[in-house]
TORKOL-4160 file (C-alpha; in steps of 0.2 Angstrom, whole numbers, padded with zeros to 4 digits, m for minus):
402
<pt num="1" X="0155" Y="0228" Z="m0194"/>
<pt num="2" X="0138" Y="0231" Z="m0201"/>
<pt num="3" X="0130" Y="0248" Z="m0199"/>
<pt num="4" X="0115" Y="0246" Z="m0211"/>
<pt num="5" X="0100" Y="0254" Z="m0204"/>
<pt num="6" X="0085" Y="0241" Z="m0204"/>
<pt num="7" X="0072" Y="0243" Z="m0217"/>
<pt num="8" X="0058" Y="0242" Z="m0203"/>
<pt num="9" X="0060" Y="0248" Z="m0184"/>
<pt num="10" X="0053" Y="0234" Z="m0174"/>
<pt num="11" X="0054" Y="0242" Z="m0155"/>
<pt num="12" X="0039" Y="0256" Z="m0158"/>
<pt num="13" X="0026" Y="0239" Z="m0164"/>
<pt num="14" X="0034" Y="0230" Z="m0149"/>
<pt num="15" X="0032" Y="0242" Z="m0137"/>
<pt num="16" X="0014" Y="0249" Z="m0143"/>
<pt num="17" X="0012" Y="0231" Z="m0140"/>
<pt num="18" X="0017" Y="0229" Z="m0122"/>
<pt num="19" X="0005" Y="0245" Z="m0120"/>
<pt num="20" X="m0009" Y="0236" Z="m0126"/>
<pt num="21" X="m0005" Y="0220" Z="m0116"/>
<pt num="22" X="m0004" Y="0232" Z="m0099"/>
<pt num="23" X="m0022" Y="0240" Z="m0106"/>
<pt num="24" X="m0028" Y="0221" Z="m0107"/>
<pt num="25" X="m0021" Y="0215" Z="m0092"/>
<pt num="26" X="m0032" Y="0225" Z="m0078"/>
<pt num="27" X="m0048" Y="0221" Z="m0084"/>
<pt num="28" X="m0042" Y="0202" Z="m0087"/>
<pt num="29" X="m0035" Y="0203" Z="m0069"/>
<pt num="30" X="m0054" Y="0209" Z="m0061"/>
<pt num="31" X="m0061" Y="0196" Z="m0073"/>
<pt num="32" X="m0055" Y="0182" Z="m0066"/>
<pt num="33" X="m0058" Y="0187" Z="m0050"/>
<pt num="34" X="m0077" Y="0189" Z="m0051"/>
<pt num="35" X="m0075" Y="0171" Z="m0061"/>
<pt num="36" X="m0062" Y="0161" Z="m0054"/>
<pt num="37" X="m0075" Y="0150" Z="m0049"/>
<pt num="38" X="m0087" Y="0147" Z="m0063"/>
<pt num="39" X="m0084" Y="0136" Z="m0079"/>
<pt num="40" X="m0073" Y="0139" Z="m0093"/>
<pt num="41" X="m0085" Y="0141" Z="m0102"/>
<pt num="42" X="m0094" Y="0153" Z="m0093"/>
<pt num="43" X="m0078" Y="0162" Z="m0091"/>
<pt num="44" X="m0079" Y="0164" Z="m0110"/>
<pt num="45" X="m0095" Y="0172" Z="m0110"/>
<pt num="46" X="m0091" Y="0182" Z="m0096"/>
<pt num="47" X="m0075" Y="0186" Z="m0108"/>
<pt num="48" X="m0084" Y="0191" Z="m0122"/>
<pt num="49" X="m0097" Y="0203" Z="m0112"/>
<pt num="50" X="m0081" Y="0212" Z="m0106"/>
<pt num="51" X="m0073" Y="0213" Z="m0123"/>
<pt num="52" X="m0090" Y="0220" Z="m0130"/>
<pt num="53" X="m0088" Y="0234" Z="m0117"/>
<pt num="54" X="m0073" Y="0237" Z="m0120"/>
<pt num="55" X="m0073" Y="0239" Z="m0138"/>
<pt num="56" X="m0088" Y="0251" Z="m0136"/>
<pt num="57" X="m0079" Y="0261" Z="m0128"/>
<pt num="58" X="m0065" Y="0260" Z="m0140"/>
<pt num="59" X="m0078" Y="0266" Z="m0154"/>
<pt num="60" X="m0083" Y="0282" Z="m0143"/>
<pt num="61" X="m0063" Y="0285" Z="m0144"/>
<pt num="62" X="m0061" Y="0283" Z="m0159"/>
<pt num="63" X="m0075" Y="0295" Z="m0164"/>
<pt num="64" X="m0068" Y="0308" Z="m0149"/>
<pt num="65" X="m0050" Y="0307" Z="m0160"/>
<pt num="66" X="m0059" Y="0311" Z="m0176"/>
<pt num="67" X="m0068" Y="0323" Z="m0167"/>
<pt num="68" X="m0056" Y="0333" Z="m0159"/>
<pt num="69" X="m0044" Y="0332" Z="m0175"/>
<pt num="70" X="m0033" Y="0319" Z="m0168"/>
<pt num="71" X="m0032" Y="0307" Z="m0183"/>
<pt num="72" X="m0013" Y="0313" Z="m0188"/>
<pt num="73" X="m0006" Y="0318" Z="m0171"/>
<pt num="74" X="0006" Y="0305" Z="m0173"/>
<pt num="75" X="0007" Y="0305" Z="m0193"/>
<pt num="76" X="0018" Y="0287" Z="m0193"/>
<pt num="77" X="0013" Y="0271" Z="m0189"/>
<pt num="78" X="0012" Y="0263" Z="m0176"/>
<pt num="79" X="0021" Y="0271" Z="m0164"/>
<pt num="80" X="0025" Y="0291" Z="m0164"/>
<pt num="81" X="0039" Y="0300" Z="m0176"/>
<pt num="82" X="0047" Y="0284" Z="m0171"/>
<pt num="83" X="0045" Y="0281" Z="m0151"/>
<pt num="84" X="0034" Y="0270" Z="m0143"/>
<pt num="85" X="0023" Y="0286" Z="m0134"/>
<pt num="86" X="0024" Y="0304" Z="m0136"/>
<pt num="87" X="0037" Y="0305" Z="m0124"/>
<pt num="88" X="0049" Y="0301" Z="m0134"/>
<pt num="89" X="0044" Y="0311" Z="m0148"/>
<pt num="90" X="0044" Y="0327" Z="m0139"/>
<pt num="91" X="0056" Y="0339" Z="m0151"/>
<pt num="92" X="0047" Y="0331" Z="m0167"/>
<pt num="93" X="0031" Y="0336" Z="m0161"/>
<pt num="94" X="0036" Y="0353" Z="m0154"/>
<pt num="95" X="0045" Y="0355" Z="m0172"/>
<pt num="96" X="0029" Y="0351" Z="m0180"/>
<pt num="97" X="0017" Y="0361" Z="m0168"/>
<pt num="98" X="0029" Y="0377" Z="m0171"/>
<pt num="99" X="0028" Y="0378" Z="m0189"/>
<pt num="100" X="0010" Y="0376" Z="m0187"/>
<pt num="101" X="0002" Y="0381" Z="m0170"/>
<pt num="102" X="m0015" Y="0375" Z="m0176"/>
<pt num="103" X="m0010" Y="0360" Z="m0186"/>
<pt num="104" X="m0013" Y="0341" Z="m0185"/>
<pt num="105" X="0002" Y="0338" Z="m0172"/>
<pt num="106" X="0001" Y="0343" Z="m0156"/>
<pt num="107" X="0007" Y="0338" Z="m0138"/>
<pt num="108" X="m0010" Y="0336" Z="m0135"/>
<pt num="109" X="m0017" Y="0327" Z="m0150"/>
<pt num="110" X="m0002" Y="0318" Z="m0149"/>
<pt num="111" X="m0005" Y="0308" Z="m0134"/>
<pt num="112" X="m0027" Y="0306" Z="m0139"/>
<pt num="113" X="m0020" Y="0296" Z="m0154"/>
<pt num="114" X="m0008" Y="0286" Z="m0145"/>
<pt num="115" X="m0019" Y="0282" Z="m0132"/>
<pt num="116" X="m0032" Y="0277" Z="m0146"/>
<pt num="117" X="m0019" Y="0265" Z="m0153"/>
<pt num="118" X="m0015" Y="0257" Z="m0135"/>
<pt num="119" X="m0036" Y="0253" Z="m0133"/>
<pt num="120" X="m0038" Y="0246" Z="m0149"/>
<pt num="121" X="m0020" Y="0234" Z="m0145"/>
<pt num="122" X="m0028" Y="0229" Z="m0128"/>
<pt num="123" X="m0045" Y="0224" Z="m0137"/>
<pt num="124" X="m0035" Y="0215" Z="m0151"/>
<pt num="125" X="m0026" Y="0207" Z="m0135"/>
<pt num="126" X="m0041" Y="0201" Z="m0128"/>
<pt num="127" X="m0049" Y="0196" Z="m0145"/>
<pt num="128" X="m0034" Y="0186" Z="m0148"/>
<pt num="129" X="m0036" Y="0177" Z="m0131"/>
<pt num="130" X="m0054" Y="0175" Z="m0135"/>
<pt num="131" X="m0049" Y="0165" Z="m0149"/>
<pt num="132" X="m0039" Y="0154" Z="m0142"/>
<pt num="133" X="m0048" Y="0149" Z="m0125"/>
<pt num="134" X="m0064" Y="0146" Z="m0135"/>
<pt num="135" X="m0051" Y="0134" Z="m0147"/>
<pt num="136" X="m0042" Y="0124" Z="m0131"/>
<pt num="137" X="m0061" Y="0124" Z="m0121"/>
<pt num="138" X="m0068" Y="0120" Z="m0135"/>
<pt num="139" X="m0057" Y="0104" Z="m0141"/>
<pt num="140" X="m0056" Y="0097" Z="m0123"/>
<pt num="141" X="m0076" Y="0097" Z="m0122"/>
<pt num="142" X="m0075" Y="0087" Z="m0137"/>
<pt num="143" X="m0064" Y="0073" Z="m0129"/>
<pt num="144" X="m0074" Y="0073" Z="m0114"/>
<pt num="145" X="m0090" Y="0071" Z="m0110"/>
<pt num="146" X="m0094" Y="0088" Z="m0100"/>
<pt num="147" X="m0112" Y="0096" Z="m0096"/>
<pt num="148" X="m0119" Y="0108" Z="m0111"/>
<pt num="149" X="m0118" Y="0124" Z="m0097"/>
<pt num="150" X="m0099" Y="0119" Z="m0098"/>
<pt num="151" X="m0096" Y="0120" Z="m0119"/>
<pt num="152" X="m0091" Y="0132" Z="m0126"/>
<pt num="153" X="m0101" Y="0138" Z="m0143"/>
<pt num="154" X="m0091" Y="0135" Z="m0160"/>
<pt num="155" X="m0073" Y="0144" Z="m0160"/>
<pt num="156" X="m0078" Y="0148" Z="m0179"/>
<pt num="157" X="m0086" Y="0165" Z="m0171"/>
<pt num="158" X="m0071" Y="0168" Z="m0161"/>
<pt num="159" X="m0058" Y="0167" Z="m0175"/>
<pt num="160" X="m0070" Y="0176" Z="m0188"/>
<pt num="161" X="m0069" Y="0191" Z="m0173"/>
<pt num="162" X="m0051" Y="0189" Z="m0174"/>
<pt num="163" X="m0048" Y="0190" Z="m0192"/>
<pt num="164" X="m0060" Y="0206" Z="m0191"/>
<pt num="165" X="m0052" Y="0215" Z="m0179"/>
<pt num="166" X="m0034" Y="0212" Z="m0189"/>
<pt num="167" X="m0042" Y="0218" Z="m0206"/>
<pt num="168" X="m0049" Y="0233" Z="m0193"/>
<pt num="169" X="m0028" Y="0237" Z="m0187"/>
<pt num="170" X="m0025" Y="0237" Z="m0207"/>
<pt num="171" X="m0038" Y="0249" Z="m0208"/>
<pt num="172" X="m0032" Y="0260" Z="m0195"/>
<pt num="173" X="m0014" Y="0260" Z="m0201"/>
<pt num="174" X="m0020" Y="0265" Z="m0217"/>
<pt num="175" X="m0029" Y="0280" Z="m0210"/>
<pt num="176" X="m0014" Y="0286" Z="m0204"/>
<pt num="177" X="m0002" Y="0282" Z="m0219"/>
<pt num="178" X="m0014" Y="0289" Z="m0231"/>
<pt num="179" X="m0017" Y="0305" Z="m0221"/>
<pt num="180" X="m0036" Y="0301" Z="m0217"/>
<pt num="181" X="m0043" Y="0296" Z="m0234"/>
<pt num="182" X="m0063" Y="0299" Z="m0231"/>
<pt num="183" X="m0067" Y="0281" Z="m0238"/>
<pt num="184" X="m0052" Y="0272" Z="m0229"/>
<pt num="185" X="m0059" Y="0280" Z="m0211"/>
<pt num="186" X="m0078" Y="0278" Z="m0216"/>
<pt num="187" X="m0072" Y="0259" Z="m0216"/>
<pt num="188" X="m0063" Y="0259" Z="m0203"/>
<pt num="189" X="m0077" Y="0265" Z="m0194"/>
<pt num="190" X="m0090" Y="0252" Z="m0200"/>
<pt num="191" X="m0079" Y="0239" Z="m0194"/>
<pt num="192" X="m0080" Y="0244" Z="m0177"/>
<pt num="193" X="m0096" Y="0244" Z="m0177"/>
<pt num="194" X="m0094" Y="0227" Z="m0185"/>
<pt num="195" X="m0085" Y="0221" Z="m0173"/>
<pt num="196" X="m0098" Y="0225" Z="m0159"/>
<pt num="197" X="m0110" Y="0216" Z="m0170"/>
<pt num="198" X="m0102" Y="0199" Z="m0168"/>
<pt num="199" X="m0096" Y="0201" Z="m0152"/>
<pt num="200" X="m0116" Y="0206" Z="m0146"/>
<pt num="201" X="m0120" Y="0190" Z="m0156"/>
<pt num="202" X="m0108" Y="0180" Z="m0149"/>
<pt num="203" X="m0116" Y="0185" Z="m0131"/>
<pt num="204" X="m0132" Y="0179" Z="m0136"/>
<pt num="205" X="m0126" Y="0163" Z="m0142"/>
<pt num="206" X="m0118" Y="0160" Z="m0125"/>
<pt num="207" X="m0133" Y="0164" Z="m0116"/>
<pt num="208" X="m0144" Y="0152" Z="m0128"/>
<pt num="209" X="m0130" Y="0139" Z="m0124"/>
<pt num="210" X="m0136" Y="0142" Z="m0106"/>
<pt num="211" X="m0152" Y="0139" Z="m0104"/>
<pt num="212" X="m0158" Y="0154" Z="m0115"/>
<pt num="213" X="m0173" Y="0152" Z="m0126"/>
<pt num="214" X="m0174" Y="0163" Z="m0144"/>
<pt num="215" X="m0189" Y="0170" Z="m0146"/>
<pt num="216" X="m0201" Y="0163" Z="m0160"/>
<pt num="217" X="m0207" Y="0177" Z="m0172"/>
<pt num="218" X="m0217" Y="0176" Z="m0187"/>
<pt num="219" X="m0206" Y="0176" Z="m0205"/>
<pt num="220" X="m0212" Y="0195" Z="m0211"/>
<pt num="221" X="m0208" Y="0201" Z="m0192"/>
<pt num="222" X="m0190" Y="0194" Z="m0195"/>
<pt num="223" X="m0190" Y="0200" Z="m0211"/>
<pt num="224" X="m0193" Y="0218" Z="m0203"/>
<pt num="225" X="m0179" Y="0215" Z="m0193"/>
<pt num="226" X="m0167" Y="0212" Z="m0208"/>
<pt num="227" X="m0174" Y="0229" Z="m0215"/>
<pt num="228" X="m0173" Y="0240" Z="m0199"/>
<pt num="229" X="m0153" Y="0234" Z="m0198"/>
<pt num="230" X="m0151" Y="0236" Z="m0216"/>
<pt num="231" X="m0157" Y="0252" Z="m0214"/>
<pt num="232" X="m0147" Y="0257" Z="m0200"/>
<pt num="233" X="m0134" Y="0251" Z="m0205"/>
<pt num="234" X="m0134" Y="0262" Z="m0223"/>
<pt num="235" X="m0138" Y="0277" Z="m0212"/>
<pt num="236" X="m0124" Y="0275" Z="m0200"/>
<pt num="237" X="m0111" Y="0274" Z="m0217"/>
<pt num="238" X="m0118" Y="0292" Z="m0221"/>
<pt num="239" X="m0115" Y="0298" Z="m0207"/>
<pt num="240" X="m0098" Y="0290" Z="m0204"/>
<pt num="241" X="m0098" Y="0299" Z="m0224"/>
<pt num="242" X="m0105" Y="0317" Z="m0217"/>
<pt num="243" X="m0089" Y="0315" Z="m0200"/>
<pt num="244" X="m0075" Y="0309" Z="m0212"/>
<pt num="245" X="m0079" Y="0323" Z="m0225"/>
<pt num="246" X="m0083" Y="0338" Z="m0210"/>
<pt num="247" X="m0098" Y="0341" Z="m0218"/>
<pt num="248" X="m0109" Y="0343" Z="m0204"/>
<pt num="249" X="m0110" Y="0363" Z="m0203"/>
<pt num="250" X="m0116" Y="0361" Z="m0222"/>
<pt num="251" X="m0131" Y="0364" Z="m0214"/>
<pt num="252" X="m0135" Y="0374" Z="m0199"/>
<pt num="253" X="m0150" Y="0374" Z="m0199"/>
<pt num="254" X="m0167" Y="0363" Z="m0196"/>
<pt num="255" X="m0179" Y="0358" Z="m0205"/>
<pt num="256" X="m0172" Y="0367" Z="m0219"/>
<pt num="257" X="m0155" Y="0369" Z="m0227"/>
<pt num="258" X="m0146" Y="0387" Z="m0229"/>
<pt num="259" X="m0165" Y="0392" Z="m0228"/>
<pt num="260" X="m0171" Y="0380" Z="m0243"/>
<pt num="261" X="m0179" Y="0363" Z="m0243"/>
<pt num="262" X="m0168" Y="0360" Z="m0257"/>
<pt num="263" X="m0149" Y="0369" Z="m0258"/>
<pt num="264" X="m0139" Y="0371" Z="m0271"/>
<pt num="265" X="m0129" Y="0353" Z="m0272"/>
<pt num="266" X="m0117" Y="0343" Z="m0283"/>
<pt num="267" X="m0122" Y="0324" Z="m0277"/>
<pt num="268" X="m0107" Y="0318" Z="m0291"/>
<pt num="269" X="m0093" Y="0328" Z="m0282"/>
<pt num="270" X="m0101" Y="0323" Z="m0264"/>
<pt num="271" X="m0100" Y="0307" Z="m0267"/>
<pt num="272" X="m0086" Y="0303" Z="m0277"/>
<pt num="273" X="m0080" Y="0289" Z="m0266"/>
<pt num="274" X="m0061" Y="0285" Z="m0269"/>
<pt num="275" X="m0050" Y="0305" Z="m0267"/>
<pt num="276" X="m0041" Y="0314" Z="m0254"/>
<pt num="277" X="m0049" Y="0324" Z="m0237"/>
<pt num="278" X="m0057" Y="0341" Z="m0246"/>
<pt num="279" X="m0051" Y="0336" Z="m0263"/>
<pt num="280" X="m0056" Y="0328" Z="m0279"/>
<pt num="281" X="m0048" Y="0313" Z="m0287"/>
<pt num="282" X="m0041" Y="0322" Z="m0299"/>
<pt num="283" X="m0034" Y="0335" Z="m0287"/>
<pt num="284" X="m0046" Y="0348" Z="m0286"/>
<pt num="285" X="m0055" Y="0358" Z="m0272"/>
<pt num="286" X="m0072" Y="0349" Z="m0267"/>
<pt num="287" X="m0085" Y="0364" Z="m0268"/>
<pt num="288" X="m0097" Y="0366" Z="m0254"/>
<pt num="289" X="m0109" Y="0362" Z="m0265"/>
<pt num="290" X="m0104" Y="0342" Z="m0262"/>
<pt num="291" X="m0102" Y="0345" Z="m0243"/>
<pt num="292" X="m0120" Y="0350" Z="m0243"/>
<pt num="293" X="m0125" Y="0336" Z="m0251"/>
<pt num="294" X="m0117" Y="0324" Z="m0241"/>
<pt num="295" X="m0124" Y="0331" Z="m0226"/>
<pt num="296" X="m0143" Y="0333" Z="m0233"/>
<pt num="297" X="m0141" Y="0317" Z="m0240"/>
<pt num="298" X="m0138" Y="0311" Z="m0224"/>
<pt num="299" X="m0153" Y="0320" Z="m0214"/>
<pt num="300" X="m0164" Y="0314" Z="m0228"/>
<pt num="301" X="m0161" Y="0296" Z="m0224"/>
<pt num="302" X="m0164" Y="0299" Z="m0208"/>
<pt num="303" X="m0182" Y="0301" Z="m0209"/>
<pt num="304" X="m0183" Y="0285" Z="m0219"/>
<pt num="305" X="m0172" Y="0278" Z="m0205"/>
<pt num="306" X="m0184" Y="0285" Z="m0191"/>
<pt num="307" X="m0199" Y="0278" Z="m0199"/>
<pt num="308" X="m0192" Y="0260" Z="m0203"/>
<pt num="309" X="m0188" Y="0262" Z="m0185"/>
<pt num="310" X="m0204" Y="0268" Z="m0177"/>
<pt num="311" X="m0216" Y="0254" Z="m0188"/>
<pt num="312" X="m0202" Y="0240" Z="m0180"/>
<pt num="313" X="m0205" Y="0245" Z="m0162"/>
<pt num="314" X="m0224" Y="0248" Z="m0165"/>
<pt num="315" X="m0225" Y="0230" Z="m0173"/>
<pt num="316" X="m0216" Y="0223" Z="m0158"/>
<pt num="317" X="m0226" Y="0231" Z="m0146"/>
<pt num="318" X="m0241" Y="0224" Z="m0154"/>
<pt num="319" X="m0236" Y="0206" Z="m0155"/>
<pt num="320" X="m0229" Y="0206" Z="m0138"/>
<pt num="321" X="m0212" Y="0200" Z="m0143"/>
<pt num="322" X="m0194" Y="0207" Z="m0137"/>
<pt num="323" X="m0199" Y="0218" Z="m0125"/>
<pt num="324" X="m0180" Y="0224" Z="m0119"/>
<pt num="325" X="m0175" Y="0226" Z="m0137"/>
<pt num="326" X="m0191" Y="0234" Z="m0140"/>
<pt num="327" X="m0188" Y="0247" Z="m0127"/>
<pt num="328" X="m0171" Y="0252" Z="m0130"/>
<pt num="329" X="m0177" Y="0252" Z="m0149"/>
<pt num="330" X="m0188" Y="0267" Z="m0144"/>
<pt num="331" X="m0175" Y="0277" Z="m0133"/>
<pt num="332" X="m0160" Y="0275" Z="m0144"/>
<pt num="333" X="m0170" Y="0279" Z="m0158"/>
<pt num="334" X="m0177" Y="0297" Z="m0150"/>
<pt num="335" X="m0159" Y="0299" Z="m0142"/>
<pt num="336" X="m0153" Y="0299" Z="m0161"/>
<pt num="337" X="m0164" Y="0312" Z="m0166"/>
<pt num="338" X="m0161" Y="0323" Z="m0151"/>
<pt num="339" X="m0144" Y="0323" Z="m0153"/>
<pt num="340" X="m0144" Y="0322" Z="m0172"/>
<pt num="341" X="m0153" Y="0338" Z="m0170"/>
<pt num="342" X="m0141" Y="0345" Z="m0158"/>
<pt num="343" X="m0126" Y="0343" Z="m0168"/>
<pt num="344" X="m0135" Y="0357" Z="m0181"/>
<pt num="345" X="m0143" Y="0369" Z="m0170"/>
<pt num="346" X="m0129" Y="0371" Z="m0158"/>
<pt num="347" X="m0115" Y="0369" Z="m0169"/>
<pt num="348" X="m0107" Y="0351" Z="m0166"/>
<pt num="349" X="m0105" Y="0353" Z="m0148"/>
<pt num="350" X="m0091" Y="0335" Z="m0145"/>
<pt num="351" X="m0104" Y="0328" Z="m0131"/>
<pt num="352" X="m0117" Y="0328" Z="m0143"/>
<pt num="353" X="m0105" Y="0321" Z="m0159"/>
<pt num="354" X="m0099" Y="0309" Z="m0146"/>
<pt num="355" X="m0117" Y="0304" Z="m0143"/>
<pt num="356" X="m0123" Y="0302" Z="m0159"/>
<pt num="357" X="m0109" Y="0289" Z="m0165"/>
<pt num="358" X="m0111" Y="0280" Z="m0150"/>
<pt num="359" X="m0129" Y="0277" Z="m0151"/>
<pt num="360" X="m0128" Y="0274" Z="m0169"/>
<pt num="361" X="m0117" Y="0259" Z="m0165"/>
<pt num="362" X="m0127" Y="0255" Z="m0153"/>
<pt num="363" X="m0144" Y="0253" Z="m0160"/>
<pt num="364" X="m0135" Y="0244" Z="m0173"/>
<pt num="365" X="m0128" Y="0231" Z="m0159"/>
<pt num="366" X="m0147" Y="0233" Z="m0153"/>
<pt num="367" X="m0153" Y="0228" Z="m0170"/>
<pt num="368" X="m0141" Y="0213" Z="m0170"/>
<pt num="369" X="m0145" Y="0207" Z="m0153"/>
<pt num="370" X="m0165" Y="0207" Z="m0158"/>
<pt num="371" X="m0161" Y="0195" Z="m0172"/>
<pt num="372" X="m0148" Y="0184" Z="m0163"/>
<pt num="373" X="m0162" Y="0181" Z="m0149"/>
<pt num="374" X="m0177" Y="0177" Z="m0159"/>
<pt num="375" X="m0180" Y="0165" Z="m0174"/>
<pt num="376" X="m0191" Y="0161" Z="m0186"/>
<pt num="377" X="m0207" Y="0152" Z="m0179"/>
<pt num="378" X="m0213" Y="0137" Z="m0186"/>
<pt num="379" X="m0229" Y="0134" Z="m0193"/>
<pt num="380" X="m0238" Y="0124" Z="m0176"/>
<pt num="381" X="m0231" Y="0142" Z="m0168"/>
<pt num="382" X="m0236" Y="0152" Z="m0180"/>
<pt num="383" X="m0253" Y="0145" Z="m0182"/>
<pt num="384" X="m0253" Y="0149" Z="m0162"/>
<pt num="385" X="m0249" Y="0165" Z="m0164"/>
<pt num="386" X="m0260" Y="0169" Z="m0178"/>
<pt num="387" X="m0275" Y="0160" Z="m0166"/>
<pt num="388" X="m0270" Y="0171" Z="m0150"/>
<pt num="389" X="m0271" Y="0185" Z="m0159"/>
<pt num="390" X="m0289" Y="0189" Z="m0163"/>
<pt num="391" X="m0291" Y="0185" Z="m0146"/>
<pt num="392" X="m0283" Y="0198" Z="m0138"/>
<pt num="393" X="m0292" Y="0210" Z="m0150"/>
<pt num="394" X="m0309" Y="0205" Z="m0146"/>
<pt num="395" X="m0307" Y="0206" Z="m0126"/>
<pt num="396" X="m0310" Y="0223" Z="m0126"/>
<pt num="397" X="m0325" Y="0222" Z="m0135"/>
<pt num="398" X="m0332" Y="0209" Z="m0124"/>
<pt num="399" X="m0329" Y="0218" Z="m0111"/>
<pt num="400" X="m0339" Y="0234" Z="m0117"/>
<pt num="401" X="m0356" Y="0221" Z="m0121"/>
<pt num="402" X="m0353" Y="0214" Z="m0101"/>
């Protein structure tokens, strides 16, 4: 008779699993019955837009489990001290929240990580059915001659998603198993927001496939773009850098710094990327000196960010061009300063915290979805464009002699 205990439990992965199924299963159920009748590949799309929501919405969570000190309620991988839910786990966690009332694991934090890993599993569901649908649609339109509306757009998008979003569960295993490493969950956070980026592109494809038009802009207005995102993008890495490192009281204060433009700070500590939560690599207390320059860092590039951000919308506006993309540029890009600035004067309230990673990832999204929707023009457009231009100048003038 064997009694050898297996190396690896499979029954928490398979049951985090079915969890994540169950979470995938309701929105798929009300997708197809808005859809039943349309295309496959209109399905699709309406599959992706879904998925995009929901995967949103698994970044706000994500951010509300950092926030709240979640990360390590359950600190085992996948499932909890063993079990499929906190249920299970009741006396480990009651062990655990005795020795330390205060601590990382709690009944309630507990149940915000498992719920965390139960969204991201439904999302990496429907990503994986994404995949294959687009593959199956994709091969039959191939051997039959089918309308363009009814194709989908090439599976290579669908299984790069898919590959992302396994790299991203790798990611959020080893958050856990390396007890919430500040460069492992500074990554793991840009891949979420990574993953909205393709899936927003994705989306646009599927509406170009349909009928959609890019829009024509000239090559230094595209270039733009690529800057504003680039930009945007570096911002939103210090500030995963600033939430990861809880280096956002460094500073209370605004404009200044512990009242100074310039605080005491050690850049070389702060940003010593590869060591432990609140410690250096070789073991070390990190001084507050680092913490407040990961923060000011931060607020620094924020005004670079802003103004990057202020000339793109102002460019727009004057060529005409994007004008939903244009609009939402502007009132992200205020709501980040508003609640940039709420997070230091009123002491990281969560609704603001929660606010300002959300829009972060969403005016990154925004970002991807202007470039995805527009192209470079060609020279018989831009020599068009160039022409209309002075035109449009002049009328006033014209006007004033009348």
């Amino acid at each position: 008779m064997n009694t050898q205990t297996p190396a690896f439990d499979l029954d928490p992965v398979l049951h985090v699993m079915g969890m994540g199924l169950i979470v995938a299963a309701l929105p798929l159920a009300w997708l197809w019955l808005r859809n039943r009748q349309a295309t496959p590949a209109v399905r699709l799309r309406a599959l992706t837009l879904l998925t995009l929501f929901l995967t949103f919405d698994l970044v706000l969570f994500g951010a509300f489990t950092r926030l709240t000190d979640s990360g390590l309620g359950c600190p085992d991988w996948p499932g909890c001290y063993g079990y499929a839910s906190p249920v299970g786990a009741q006396d480990h966690i009651a062990s655990a929240q005795a020795a330390m009332p205060t601590g990382p694991v709690t009944h309630g934090k507990a149940w915000v990580e498992m719920v965390h890993r139960y969204l991201a599993t439904g999302v990496g569901a429907l990503i994986l059915l994404l995949a294959v649908a687009t593959w199956v649609i994709w091969w039959r339109a191939r051997r039959q001659v089918v309308d363009a509306s009814a194709r989908p757009i090439s599976p290579w998008w669908a299984t790069g998603t898919l590959l992302w979003v396994c790299a991203q569960g790798a990611f959020g295993a080893f958050t856990v198993t390396m007890k919430l490493f500040p460069a492992i969950v500074t990554l793991h956070l840009l891949g979420g927001v990574g993953l909205l980026v393709l899936l927003v592109i994705q989306e646009e494809r599927y509406r170009q496939a349909h009928g959609g038009v890019a829009e024509p802009l000239a090559p230094d207005v595209r270039r733009w773009l690529w800057l504003a995102a680039a930009v945007v993008g570096l911002q939103i890495t210090l500030g995963g850098w600033v939430s990861t490192n809880y280096a956002v009281l460094a500073c209370n204060t605004f404009p200044m710094c512990q009242g100074s433009w310039w605080p005491a700070m050690d850049f070389a500590q702060g940003f010593e990327i590869w060591r432990p939560l609140g410690r250096l690599a070789d073991g070390s207390p990190l001084h507050f000196e680092a913490l407040t320059a990961i923060h000011y860092a931060h607020r620094l590039f924020a005004y670079v960010t802003r103004a990057v951000l202020v000339l793109r919308v102002g460019r727009l506006a004057r060529a005409g061009h994007l004008p939903r993309q244009r609009r939402w540029l502007a009132v992200l890009a205020t709501a980040q300063l508003l609640t940039g600035l709420s997070n230091v004067v009123l002491q990281w309230p969560l609704v603001a915290a929660l606010a300002h990673t959300g829009g972060a990832a969403a005016l990154l999204a925004l970002l991807a979805w202007a470039l995805a929707a527009s192209r470079v023009a060609d020279s018989t457009e831009a020599r068009t464009t160039a022409a209309s231009a002075p035109a449009v100048r002049m009328a006033p003038r014209a006007g004033s002699r009348a």
